[in-house]
Structure formats: structure tokens, C-alpha cells
C-alpha positions as CSV (number, residue, x, y, z in Angstrom):
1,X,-10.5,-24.2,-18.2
2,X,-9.9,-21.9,-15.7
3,X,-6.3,-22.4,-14.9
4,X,-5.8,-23.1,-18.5
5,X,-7.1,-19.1,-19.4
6,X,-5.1,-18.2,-16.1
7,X,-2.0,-19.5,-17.8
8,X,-2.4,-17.9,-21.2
9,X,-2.9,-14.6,-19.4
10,X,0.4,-15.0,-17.6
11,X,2.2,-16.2,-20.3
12,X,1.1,-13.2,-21.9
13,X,2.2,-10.8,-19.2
14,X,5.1,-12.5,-19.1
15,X,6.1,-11.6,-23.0
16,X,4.7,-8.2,-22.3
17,X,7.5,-7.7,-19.6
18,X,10.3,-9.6,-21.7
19,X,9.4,-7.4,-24.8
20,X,9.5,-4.0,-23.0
21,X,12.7,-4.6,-21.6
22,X,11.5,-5.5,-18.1
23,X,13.0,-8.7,-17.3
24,X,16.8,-7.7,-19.2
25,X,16.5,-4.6,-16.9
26,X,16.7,-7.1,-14.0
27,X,20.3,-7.9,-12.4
28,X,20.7,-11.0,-14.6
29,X,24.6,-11.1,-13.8
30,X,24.3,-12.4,-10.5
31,X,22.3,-15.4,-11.4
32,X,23.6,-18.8,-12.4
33,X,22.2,-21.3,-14.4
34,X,18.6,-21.8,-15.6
35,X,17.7,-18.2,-14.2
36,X,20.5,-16.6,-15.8
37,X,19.9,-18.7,-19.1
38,X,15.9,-17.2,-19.0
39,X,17.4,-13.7,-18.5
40,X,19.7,-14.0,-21.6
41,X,16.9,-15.3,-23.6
42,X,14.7,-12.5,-21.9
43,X,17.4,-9.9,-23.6
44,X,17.9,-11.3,-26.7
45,X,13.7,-11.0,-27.0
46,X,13.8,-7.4,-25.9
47,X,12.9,-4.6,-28.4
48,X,15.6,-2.3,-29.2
49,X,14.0,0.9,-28.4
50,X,13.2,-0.7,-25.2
51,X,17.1,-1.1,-24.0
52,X,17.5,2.9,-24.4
53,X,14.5,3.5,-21.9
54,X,15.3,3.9,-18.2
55,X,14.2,0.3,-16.3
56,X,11.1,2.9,-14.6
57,X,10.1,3.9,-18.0
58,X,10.2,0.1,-19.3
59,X,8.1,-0.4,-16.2
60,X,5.4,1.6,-16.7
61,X,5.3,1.0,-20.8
62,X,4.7,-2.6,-19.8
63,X,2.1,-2.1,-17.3
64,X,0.1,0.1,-19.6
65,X,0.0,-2.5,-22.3
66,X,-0.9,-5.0,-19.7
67,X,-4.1,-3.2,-18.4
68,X,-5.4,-1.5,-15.0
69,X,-5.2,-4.3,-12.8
70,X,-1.3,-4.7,-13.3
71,X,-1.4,-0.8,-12.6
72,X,-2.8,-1.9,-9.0
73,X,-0.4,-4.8,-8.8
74,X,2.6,-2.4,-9.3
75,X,1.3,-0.2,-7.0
76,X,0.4,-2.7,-4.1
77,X,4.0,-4.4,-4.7
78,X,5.6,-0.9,-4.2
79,X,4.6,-1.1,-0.4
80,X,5.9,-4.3,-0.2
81,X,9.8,-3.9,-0.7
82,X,10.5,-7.3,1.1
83,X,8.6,-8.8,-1.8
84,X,10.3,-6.9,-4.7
85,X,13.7,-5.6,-3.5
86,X,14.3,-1.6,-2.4
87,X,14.8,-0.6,-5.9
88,X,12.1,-2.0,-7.6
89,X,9.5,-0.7,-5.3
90,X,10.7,2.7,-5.7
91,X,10.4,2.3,-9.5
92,X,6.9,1.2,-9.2
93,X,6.3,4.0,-6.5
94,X,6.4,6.0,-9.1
95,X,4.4,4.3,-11.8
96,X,1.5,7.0,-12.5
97,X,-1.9,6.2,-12.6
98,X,-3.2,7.4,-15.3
99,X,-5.5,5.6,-18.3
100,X,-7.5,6.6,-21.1
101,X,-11.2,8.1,-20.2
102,X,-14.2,6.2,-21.0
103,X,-17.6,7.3,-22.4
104,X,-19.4,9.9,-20.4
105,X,-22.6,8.3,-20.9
106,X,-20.6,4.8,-19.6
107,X,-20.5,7.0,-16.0
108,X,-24.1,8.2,-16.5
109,X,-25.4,4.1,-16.7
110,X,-23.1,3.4,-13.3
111,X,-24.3,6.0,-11.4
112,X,-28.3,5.8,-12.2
113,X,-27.4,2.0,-11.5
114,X,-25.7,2.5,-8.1
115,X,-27.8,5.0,-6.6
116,X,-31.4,4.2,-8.2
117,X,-31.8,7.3,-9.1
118,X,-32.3,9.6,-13.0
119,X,-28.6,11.7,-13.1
120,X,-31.2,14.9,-13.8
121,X,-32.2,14.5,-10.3
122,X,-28.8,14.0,-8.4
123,X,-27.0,17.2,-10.2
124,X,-28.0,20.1,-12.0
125,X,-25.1,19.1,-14.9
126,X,-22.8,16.8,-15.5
127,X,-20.1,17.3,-17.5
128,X,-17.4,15.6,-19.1
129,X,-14.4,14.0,-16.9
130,X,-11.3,15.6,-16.3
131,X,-9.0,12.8,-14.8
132,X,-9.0,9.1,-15.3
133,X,-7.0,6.1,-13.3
134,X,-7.3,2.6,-13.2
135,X,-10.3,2.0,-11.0
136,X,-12.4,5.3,-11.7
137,X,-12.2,8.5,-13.4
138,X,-13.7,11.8,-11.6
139,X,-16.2,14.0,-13.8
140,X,-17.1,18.1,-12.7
141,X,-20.6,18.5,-11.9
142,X,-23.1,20.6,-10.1
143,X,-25.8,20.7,-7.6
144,X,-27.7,22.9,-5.5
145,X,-27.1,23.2,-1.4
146,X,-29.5,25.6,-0.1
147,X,-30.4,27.5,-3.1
148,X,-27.0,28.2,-4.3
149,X,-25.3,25.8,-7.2
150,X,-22.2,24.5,-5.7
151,X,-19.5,22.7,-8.2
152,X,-18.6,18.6,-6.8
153,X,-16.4,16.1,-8.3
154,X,-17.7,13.2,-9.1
155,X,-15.6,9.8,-8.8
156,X,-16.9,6.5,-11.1
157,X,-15.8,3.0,-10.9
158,X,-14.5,1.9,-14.8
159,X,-16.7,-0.3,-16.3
160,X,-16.2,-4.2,-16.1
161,X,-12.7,-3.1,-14.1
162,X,-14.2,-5.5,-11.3
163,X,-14.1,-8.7,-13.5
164,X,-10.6,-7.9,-15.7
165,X,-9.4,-7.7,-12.0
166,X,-10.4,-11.0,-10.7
167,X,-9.6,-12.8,-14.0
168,X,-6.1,-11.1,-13.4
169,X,-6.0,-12.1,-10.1
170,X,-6.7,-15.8,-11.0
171,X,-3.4,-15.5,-13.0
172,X,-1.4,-13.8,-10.0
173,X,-2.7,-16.9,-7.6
174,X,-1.5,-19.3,-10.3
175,X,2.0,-17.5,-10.2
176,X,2.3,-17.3,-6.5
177,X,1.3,-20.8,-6.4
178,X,3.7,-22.3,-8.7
179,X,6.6,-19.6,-7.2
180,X,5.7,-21.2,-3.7
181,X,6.0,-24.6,-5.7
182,X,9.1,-24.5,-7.5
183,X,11.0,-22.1,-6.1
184,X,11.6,-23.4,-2.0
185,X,14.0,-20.0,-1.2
186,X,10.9,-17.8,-1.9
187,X,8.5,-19.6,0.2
188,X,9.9,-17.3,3.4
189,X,7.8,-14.4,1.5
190,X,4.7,-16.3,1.2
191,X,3.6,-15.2,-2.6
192,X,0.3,-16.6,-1.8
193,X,-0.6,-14.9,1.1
194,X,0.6,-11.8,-0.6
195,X,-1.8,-12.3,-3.5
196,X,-4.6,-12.4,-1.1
197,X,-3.7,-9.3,0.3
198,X,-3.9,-7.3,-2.6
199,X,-7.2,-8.7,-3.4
200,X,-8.5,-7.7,-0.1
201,X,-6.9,-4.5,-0.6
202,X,-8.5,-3.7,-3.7
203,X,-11.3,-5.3,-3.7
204,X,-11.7,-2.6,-0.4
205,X,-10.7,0.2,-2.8
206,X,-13.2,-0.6,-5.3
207,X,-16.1,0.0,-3.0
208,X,-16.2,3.9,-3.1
209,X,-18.4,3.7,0.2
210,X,-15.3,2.9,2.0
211,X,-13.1,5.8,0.4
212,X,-16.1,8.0,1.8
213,X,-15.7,6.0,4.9
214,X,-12.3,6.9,4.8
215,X,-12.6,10.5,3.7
216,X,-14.8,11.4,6.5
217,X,-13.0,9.7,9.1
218,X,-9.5,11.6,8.3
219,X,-11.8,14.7,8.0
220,X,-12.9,14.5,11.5
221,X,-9.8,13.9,13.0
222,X,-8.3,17.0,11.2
223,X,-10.7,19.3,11.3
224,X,-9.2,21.3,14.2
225,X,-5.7,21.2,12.3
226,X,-4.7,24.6,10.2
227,X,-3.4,24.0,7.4
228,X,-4.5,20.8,6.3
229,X,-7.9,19.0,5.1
230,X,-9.8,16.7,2.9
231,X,-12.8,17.5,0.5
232,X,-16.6,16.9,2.5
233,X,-18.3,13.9,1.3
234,X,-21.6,14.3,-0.6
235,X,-23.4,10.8,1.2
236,X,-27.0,11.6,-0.6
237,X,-24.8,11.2,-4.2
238,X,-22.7,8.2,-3.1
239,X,-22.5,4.6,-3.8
240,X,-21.1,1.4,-4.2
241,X,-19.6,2.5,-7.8
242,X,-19.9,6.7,-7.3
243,X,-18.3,9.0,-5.0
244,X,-19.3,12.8,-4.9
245,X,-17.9,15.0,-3.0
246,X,-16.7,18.6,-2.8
247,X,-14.8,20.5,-6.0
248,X,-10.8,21.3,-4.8
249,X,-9.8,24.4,-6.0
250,X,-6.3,24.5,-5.9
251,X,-2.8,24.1,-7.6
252,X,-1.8,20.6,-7.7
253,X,1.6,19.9,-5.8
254,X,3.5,18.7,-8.6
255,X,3.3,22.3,-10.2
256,X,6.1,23.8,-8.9
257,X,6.3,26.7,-11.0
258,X,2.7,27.3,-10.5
259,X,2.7,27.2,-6.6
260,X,5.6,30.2,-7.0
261,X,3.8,31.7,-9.4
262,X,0.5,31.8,-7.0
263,X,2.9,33.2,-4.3
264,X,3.1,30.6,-1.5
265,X,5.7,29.7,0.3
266,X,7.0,26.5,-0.6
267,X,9.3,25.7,2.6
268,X,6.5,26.6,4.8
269,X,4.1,24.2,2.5
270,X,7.1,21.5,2.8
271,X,7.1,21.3,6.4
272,X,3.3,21.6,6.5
273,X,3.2,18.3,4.5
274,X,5.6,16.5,6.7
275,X,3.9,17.8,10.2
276,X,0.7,17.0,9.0
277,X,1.4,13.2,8.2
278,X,3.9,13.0,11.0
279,X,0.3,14.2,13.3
280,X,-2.1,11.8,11.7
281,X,0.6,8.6,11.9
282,X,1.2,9.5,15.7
283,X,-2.0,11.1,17.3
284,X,-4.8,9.3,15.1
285,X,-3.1,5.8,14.0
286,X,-4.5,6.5,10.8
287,X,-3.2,7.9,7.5
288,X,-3.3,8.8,3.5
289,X,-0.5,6.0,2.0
290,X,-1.0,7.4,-1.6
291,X,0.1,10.9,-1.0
292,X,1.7,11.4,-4.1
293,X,2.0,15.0,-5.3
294,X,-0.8,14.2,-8.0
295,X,-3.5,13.5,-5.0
296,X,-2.2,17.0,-3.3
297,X,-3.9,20.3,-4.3
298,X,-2.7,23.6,-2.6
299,X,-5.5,26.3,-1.8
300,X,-5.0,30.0,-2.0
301,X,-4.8,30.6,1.8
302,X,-1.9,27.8,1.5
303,X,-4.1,24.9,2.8
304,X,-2.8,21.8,2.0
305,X,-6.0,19.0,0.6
306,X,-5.5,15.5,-0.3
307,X,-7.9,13.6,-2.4
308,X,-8.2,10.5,-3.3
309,X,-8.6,8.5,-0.3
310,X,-8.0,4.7,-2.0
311,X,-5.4,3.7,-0.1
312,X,-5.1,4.0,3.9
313,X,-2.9,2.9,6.8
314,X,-3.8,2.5,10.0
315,X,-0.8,2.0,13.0
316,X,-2.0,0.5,16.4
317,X,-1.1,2.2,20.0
318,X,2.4,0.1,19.8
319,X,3.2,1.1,16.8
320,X,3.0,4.3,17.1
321,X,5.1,3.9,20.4
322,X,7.3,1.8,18.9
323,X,7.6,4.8,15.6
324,X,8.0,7.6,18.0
325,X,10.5,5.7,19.8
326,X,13.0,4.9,17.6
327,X,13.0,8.0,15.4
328,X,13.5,10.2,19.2
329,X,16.3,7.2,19.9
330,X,17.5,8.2,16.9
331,X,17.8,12.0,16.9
332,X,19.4,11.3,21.0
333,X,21.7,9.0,20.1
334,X,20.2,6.3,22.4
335,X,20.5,3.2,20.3
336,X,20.2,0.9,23.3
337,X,16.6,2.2,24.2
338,X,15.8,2.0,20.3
339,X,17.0,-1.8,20.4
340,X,14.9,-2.2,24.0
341,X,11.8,-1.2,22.0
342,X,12.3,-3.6,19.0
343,X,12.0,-6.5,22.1
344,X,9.1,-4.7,23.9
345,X,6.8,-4.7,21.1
346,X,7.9,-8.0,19.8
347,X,9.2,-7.4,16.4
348,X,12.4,-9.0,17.2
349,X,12.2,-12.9,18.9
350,X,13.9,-13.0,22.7
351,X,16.4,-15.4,22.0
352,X,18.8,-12.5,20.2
353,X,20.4,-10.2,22.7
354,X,19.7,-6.8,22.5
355,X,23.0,-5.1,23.1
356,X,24.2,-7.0,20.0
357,X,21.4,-5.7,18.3
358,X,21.9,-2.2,19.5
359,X,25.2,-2.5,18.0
360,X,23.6,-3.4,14.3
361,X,21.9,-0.2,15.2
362,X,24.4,2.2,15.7
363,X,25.6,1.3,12.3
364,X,23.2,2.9,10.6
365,X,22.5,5.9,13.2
366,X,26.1,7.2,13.8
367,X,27.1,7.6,9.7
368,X,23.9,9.4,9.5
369,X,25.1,12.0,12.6
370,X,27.9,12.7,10.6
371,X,25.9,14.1,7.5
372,X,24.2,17.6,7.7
373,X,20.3,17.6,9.1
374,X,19.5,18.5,5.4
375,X,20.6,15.5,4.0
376,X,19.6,13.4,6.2
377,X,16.4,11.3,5.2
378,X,14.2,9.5,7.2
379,X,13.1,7.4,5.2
380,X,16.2,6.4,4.4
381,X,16.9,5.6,7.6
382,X,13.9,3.2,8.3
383,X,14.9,1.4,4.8
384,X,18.4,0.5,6.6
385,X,16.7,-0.4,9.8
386,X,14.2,-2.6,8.5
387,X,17.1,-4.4,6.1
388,X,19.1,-4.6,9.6
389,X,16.4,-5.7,11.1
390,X,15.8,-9.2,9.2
391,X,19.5,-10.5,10.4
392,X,17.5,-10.6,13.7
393,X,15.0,-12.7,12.6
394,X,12.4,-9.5,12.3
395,X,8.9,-10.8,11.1
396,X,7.7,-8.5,8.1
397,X,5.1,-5.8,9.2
398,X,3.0,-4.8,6.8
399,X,1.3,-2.0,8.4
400,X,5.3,-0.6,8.7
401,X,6.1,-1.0,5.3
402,X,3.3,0.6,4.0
403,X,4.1,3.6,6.2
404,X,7.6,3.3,4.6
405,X,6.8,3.5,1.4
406,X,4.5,6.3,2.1
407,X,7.3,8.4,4.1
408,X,9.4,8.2,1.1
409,X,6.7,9.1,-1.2
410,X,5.8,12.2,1.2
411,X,9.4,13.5,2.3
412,X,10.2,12.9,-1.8
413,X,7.8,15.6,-2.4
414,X,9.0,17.8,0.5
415,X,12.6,17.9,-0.8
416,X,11.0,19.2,-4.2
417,X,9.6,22.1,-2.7
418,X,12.4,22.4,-0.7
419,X,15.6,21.1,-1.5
420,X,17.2,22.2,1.6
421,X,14.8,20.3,4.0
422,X,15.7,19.8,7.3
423,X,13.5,16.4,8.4
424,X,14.8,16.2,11.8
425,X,14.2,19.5,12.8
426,X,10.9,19.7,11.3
427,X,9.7,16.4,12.2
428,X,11.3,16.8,16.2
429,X,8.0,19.3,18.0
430,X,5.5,16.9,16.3
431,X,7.6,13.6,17.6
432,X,8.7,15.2,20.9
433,X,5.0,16.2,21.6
434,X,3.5,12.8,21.0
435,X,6.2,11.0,23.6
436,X,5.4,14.1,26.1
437,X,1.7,13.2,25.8
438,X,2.2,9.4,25.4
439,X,5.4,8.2,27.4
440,X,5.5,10.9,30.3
441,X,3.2,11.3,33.1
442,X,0.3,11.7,31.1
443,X,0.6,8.6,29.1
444,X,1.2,5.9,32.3
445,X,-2.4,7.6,33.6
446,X,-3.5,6.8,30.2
447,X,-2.2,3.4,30.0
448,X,-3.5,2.6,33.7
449,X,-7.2,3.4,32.6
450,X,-6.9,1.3,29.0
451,X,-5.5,-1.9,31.4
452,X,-8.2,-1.2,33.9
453,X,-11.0,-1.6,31.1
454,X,-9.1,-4.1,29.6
455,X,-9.5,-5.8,33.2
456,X,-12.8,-5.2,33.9
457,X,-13.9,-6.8,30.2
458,X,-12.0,-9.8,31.2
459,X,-14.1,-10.1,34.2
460,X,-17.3,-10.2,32.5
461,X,-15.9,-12.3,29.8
462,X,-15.0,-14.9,33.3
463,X,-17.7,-17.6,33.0
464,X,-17.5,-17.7,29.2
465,X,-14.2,-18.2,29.7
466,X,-14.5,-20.5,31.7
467,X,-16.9,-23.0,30.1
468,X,-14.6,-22.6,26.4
469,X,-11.5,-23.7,29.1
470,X,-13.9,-26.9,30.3
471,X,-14.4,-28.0,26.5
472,X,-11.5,-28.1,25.4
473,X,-10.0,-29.7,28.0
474,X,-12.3,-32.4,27.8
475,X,-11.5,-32.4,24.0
476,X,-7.5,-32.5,24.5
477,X,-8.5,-35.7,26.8
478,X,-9.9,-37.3,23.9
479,X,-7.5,-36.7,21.8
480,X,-5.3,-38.0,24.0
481,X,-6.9,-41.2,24.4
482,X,-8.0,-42.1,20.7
483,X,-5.7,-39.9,18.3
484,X,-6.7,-37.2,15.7
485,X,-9.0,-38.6,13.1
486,X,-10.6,-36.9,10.0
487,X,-14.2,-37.9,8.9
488,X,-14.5,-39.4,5.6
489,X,-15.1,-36.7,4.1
490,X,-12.7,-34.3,5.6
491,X,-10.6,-37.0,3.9
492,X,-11.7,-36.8,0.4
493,X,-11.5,-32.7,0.1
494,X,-8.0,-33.2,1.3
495,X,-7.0,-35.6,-1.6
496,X,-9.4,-33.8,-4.5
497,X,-7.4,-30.4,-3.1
498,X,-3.8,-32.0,-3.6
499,X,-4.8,-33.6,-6.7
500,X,-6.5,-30.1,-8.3
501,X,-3.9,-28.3,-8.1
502,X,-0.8,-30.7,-9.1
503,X,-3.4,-31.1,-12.3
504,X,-3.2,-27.1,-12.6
505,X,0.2,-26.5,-12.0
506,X,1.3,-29.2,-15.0
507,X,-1.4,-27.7,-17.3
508,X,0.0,-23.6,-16.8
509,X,3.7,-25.1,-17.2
510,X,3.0,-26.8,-20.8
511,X,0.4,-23.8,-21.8
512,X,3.1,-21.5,-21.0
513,X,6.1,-23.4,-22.6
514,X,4.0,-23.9,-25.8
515,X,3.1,-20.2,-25.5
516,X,6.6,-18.8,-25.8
517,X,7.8,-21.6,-28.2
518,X,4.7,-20.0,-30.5
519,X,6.2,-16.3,-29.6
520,X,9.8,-18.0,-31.0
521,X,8.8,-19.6,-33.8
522,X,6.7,-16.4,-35.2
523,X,9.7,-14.5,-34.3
524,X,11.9,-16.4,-36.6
């Protein structure tokens, strides 16, 4: 019954997309046969008023018909542009998360029921909220720190969001499946494994510990930096379900005129914003990947705070080497040391050669020497590379998408403050610092110390080592000797597995083929 109410809820989202234009606004003409048959149907299904919308407006129509957890499903699938194509994700980068409020007293229950205690005691008032999204909405409220009453916000998970989620997500698994089934090209994408990233991710961002977790941790690692921060967590008024923490007062980014009108200066504010996530991608490995200019608030002195901490990215030591690499390979010219590093860090497999593949390179750096540093854009320019970089057999990164999509999000609001902004020349003392510190002198003492620990941790992992190495090789022997066998029931699961989900995948085809020949027939 469970795939049966999966399937209904996709056919449903299915019509929801066909009727709001979403699936006509798709490049139908270069499809043959029964895809390009679907897409005609699709169009001739459309509403009218839908064909005069722009295919991003169609977008988010249709996603706010179809509920929260498609607004988190846009959003996750606009960091993965391998998945969706370049265009679409930037469409759904855009989608705004923004839903009706729900009851004030709604937020009161969750919070008494997630921290134990009466919401008299954890703030001197509460008030009504102010901003609502899919997964929480944030309330004003009060309490008292050392006699004085200091204003927090106060961030609550949407009632019942968890289970519309996972009864979503049931439907997205069925999709993926039956993509992964009947469609053998797609199958390089892995729709399945895709789908259980996303529910990882938000099942992560729908604990608000870990957004306090996360909030705290960027904190720390900027609080030396001018000119940037994040609101202090309140940890005595936090929970699984609430997050308070301190009040921003500030003008949101994406007030232009309001930022003039408070006197700031908006090209020192656009750099600002580029430096700063530019220092936390390179020096700390980790970074805000929803910095839209909604999560962005501007204080008085012209400190730059971002809120709402849902979504983070964290790069490894060779990523960062292999980011700071290629963008100062770049800006030099040397595409041969930008190819070396794609084979260093093993993005690329060994069997290509890299000269040829410093030649793909210099394709896309020497057009974008001839341009003026103003109109040059870096994220741009890691959208061509990474396209490139799939003729050579380039696994996907995840970790470098999402910092992708995050570098257009950010250097998109940059060039709205400042439509004149130079990237290179802004991004170059932050970049050329890191490789000082990291590739020079400096950074071989600093990689001889990490591979002496990493030595001596071997050495005491030895005799452990040692016995694992003894097992198995007596296990290889007998497997050798008398084959691989499965126990009886390893057997069984194996067949009941195979035999579930054939069952499944027939029953969501004829639910959803009698679904839309319902839709039809009402229609006529």
C-alpha cells in the first residue's frame, strides 16, 4: 500500500508540473519519439496563463502547489547541475523559500515539547513570527542576560513537515527507481543514490541542534575576521525542533535602495562578501552554501551577518589545494599546472594525458583573457571547466558542485551591489595568500608534520593491521578452495528483494497510467 500511495503522490506531482507549464517549458524539440510524444501531450495539458509565465516563474508556481518538501527537492537539485542540466539549476537557485506562517500557539506546543520546559520560563515574551520557509519559521522574542532584556529570534520546525517529507521521499525513491529501471542512459547519474542524499541532507537540516552546531562552528572560525559574522547561539533555549539565537539588526542584502539609503558603501560591501567566503572556502574548509541575499543582513558599522545556517559545505585539504590551484592557474595563464592538479588529486583517471587535457583547458581560459576583469565570472568559469571536465572521464564531486552553485549564488549578489565588479582582482590577495601559506615554504613544513602523524598512527595501528591482513588471507584461501556461497537465507532476502520491487514498479506504472487517463477523461 505503500508504493501504491507513493505512486498517486507522483502521479500527482507529475500533473502539478504538466499543468503549470513545467514540463512544455522543457526543450521538447530535441526529443524523438515516445519522450517527445509525452512533451506534446504535456503542452497540450498546460494552462494558458501558464505558457505567458517565464519557465522560473512556472517553477516555483508548481512547487508551491506541491508543498515544502518539493521546495527542498528544488533546492537540493539546484546544487546538483549534473543531475538537472546548468539551466535548470539556476532556475531552481532561485526558487524562494518562502510559505504561509502557522499558528503561533503551533510554535508554543513544539518548543515546550522539545525543551521540557513552560515558554513563560524560557522568554520574557514571545511574539508573533515574522518570516516563514519550508522547514521552520523564526518568531521575535525576549529574554533576560544579566538583568537587561535582550531581543532573540526564535527558529521552529513546521509542524508534521518531518512526516509530509518522508511520505514525499517515498515517492522520489519510487521515481529514481523506476528512472534507474527504464531509462539505461540515466543510470551514469545514479537517481537513487541521489535521493538518499537529499534525505541525509535534510533529514541533517531538520535537526536545529546541528544548524547551532553549525552556527557556532563558523562563528569561531570568524570571529577574528572584520567585517563579517554570524548571530551567537542561545544553547539553554535550543533543541531538536527550536533554535534561539541572537536578534540581527540590519538591512537585508536584497534591499538595494535601503543599503544606499543607510549610507554604506556597496562596492566595499561587494568585495567584503566575496573575500569573506573566498576565506572560509580556503582557510577553514568550511562554508555557508545558502547565501542568498535573503539569509544576508547588513549592520550599521557595514558588518556583513548571515543567518540561516541550514545548508553547509565543507572542502577537504585537497580540495582546497586543488580550488586555489586552478583559479591562480587561471589568473597566470598556466593551464599545464591547472591540468597537473586535476591528475594529482585524482579527479581525472591516469589513462588520459594531461597535455591533451591542458589543451581542453585553455579553451575556456584564453576567451575569458580576452574579456575585461569586470566581466569576467568565476563562476562561470568553473561551470565550463567542470562541463570540460566530464569528456575526461571526471567523476562528479559533490562537495565541488555545491561550492559552485554557491559561488554563483554569492558573486550573483556581488554584481548587484556592484555592477562593475572586478572578481579577479578582488578574489587574487585572498587566493594568493592561501597558496603563500599552503604551497610555499610554509606549507611543505606543514605537510611534513601531517605525514609524520599520519606515520606514527600507522605504527600503532601495526599489529591490528596485521592480524585483519592474517584473516583475510586465510579467508581468500578458502574461497579459493570451495567458491563463494550464500547461506540459505542470505538466499531468500535476495529473491523476496528482486521480487518486491518488480511487484512495485508494475503497480506505480498502472496507478499512474490510470491516474492521468482519469485527469483526461475529466478533462474532456
Amino acid at each position: 500500500m505503500s508504493s501504491v500511495a507513493a505512486a498517486f503522490r507522483l502521479a500527482r506531482a507529475g500533473w502539478v508540473l504538466v499543468r503549470e507549464g513545467v514540463v512544455a517549458a522543457l526543450p521538447g524539440e530535441e526529443l524523438s519519439g515516445m519522450p517527445k510524444f509525452g512533451w506534446s501531450v504535456a503542452r497540450l495539458f498546460t494552462r494558458r496563463r501558464a505558457l505567458s509565465y517565464q519557465r522560473g516563474d512556472r517553477l516555483a508556481r508548481a512547487v508551491v502547489r506541491l508543498g515544502p518538501s518539493y521546495v527542498k527537492l528544488g533546492q537540493f537539485l539546484a546544487t546538483r547541475p549534473d543531475v538537472v542540466g546548468n539551466d535548470m539549476a539556476l532556475d531552481l537557485a532561485l526558487l524562494q523559500d518562502k510559505m504561509h506562517t502557522f499558528p503561533k500557539a503551533e510554535a508554543v506546543h513544539a518548543i515546550e515539547a522539545s525543551l521540557g520546559r513552560r515558554i513563560d520560563d524560557l522568554y520574557l515574551g514571545f511574539g508573533e513570527p515574522v518570516a516563514a520557509a519550508s522547514i521552520a519559521q523564526v518568531h521575535r522574542a525576549e529574554v533576560m542576560r544579566e538583568g537587561t532584556a535582550s531581543r532573540v529570534a526564535v527558529k521552529v520546525i513546521r509542524p508534521g513537515v518531518r512526516h509530509r517529507f518522508f511520505q514525499d521521499l517515498e515517492s522520489y525513491f519510487l521515481a529514481a527507481r523506476l528512472q534507474e529501471k527504464y531509462i539505461p542512459s540515466s543510470r551514469r547519474l545514479r537517481p537513487v543514490e541521489v535521493t538518499q542524499t537529499l534525505a541525509q541532507t535534510t533529514r541533517i537540516e531538520m535537526d536545529l541542534r546541528l544548524e547551532a552546531a553549525a552556527l557556532s562552528e563558523l562563528g569561531e572560525n570568524t570571529k577574528d575576521d572584520s567585517g563579517f559574522r554570524v548571530p551567537a547561539v542561545d544553547w539553554e533555549r535550543t533543541g531538536r525542533d527550536v533554535l534561539t539565537m541572537e536578534w540581527i539588526d540590519g538591512v537585508k542584502m536584497n534591499d538595494i535602495a535601503g543599503l544606499a539609503a543607510a549610507g554604506h558603501d556597496l562596492k566595499a560591501i561587494a568585495a567584503n562578501l566575496i573575500q569573506s567566503f573566498l576565506r572560509h572556502t580556503l582557510r577553514d574548509g568550511f562554508f555557508h552554501a545558502d547565501m542568498h541575499p535573503g539569509n544576508l543582513f547588513v549592520e550599521a558599522d557595514g558588518t556583513i551577518v548571515a543567518v540561516d545556517l541550514g545548508i553547509a559545505g565543507r572542502l577537504g585539504k585537497k580540495e582546497r589545494r586543488f580550488l586555489a590551484e586552478i583559479l591562480y592557474g587561471f589568473i597566470v595563464r598556466d593551464y599545464q599546472r591547472v591540468a597537473e592538479v586535476h591528475f594529482e588529486a585524482g579527479y581525472v583517471p591516469r589513462q588520459h594525458n594531461v597535455s591533451a587535457f591542458a589543451q581542453a583547458i585553455r579553451a575556456i581560459g584564453e576567451p575569458i583573457h580576452g574579456q575585461s576583469a569586470d566581466t569576467i565570472s568565476m563562476a562561470k568559469l568553473l561551470t565550463l571547466l567542470f562541463e570540460v571536465t566530464e569528456l575526461f572521464d571526471m567523476a562528479t564531486r559533490p562537495e565541488l558542485i555545491l561550492l559552485q552553485k554557491t559561488m554563483v549564488v554569492v558573486e550573483g549578489v556581488a554584481r548587484t551591489l556592484d555592477p562593475a565588479f572586478n572578481m579577479w582582482k578582488t578574489s587574487e590577495p585572498v587566493v594568493g595568500d592561501w597558496i603563500a601559506g599552503n604551497l610555499g615554504p610554509r606549507g611543505l613544513l606543514t605537510d611534513a608534520r601531517d605525514g609524520a602523524k599520519a606515520l606514527l598512527a600507522l605504527a600503532r595501528q601495526a599489529p591490528d593491521l596485521a592480524a585483519r591482513t592474517d584473516r583475510l588471507s586465510r579467508e581468500i584461501d578458502l574461497m579459493a578452495e570451495n567458491g563463494l556461497r550464500f547461506d540459505e537465507a542470505t538466499a531468500r532476502a535476495i529473491g523476496k528483494a528482486e521480487a518486491r520491487h518488480t511487484r512495485s514498479g508494475r503497480v506505480a506504472l498502472w496507478v499512474i497510467a490510470l491516474t492521468l487517463i482519469y485527469i483526461a477523461w475529466k478533462l474532456l
